[in-house]
N, C-alpha and C positions, 0 to 999 in steps of 0.2 A: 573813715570810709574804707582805706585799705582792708583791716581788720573784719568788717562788714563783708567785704567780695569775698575774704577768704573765709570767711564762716558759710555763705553759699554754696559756695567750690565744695565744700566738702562732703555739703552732702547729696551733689549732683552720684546720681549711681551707677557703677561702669558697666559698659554695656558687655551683656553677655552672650560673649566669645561664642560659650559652649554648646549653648543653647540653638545661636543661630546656626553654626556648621551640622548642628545634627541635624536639624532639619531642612537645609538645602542639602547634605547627605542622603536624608529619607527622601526627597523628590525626586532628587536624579534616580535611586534605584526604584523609586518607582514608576519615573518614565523610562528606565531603563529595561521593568519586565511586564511593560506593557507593552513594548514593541519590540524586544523580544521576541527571535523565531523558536517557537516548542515543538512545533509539528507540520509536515507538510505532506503533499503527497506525489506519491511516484505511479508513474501510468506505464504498464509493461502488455505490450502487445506481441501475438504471435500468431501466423495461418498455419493449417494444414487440409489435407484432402480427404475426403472419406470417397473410397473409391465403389466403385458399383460392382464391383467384383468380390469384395471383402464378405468373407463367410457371416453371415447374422449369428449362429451360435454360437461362437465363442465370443470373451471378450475383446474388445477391439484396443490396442494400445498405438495410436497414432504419432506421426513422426511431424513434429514442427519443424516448419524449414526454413523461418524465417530466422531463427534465432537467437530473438528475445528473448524464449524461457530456458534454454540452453548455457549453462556454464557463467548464470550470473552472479557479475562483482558487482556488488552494489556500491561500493567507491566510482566503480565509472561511469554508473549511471545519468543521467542528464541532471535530474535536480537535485541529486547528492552532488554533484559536482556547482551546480548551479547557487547550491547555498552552502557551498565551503566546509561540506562535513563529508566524517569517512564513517564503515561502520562502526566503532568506538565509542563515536559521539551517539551513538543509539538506546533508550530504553527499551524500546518496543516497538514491532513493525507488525502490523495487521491489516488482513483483507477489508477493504469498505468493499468492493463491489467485481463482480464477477460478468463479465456480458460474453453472449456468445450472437455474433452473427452468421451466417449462413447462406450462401451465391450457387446458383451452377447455371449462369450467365444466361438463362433462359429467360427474363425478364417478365417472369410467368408468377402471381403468388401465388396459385395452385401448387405451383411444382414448389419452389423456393417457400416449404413449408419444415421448421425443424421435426415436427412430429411424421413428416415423408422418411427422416433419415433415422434418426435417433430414438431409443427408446429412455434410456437411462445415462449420467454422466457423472464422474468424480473427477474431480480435478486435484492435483495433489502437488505436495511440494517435496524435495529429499535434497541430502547432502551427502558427503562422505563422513560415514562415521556414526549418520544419525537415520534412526528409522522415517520409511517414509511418513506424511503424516499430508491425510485427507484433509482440502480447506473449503469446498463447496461443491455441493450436490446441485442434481436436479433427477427427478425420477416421472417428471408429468412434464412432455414437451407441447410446446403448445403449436397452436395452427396459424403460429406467421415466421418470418426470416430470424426475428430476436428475442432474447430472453433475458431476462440474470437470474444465477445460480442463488442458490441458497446457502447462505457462509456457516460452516462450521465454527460453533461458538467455541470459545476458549476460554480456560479457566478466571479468568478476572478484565479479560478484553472484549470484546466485540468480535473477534476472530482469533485465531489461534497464533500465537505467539510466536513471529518468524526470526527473531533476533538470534537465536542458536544459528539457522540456516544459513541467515545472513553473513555471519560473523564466521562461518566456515568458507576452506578458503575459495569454495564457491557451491553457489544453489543449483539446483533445476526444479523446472515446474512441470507437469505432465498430463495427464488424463487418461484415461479408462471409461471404455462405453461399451455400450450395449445398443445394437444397431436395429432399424429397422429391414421386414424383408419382404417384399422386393425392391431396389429404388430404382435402377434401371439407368441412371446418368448420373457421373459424378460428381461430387459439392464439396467447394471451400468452405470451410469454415472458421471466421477470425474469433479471437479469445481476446478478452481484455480484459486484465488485473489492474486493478486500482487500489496500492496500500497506501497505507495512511503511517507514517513516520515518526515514531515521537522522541523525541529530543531530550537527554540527558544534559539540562543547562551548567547545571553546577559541577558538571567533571566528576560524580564521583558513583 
């Protein structure tokens, strides 16, 4: 009997180690890059005035005052700071969406029409060091308070590729229009940027 249990025993087959850790290895990294943050997005707002005094023939280069698009670090941003990365950790930063709206408190949508004020707009980005570089138009204003711009495509993104900007030691965003004439009372107008953030997971 003894001799019998021990001829069983032997050919019981040991369990594999290897086999098993690779593949609770492979689950974890794969619930690890499925919840995984790759990308998120940053919303940068900013007002300015177009005043009813401003000459319609020349370009008009307006002054934002709130200053959002003024001197930013993208490290201190809210959802960069929000999801624990600095510019570094970035592949790519591109425009998803451009909005412009448009007040002059008159509570009137006749007046509080963009096509009352503007005829054409660029909105642009710059750094030091780096030429400016157009990120959406709009050249047909239409007949209500809001619009979105049209995103300058970039070469292999969806918009043009702000990670230089970014990663200098800070951006600005700006504009350039071409005004309508005559308007007769002045109008705010707020700008919202909406990039879309991508995420360099593997560090390198």
């Amino acid at each position: 009997m003894h001799k019998m249990a021990h001829s069983v025993e032997s050919h019981v087959t040991p369990p594999r180690i290897g086999l098993r850790l690779g593949l609770t290895l492979a689950a974890s990294l794969g619930a690890l890059s499925c919840g995984a943050l790759d990308e998120f997005e940053q919303t940068i707002i900013d007002e300015t005035t177009i005043p009813f005094t401003q000459p319609a023939q020349a370009p008009f280069t307006p002054t934002f005052a709130g200053g959002g698009f003024s001197s930013v670090n993208v490290s201190s941003l809210q959802e960069f700071q929000n999801n624990g990365v600095s510019a570094g950790d970035v592949d790519a930063i591109y425009v998803k969406s451009v909005t412009l709206d448009l007040s002059t408190g008159s509570n009137n949508p006749a007046i509080d029409q963009l096509d009352n004020f503007i005829v054409s707009v660029e909105l642009f980005v710059e750094a030091p060091g780096l030429n400016r570089q157009v990120i959406a138009t709009k050249t047909m204003m239409p007949e209500t308070a809001s619009t979105t711009l049209e995103i300058t495509p970039g070469d292999m993104l969806p918009g043009v590729n702000l990670k230089p900007y970014a990663t200098a030691p800070s951006m600005s965003f700006g504009a350039q229009m071409m005004l309508k004439d005559p308007r007769g009372v002045n109008a705010q107008l707020k700008t919202t940027i909406v990039l879309v953030v991508d995420l360099n997971l593997l560090g390198v």
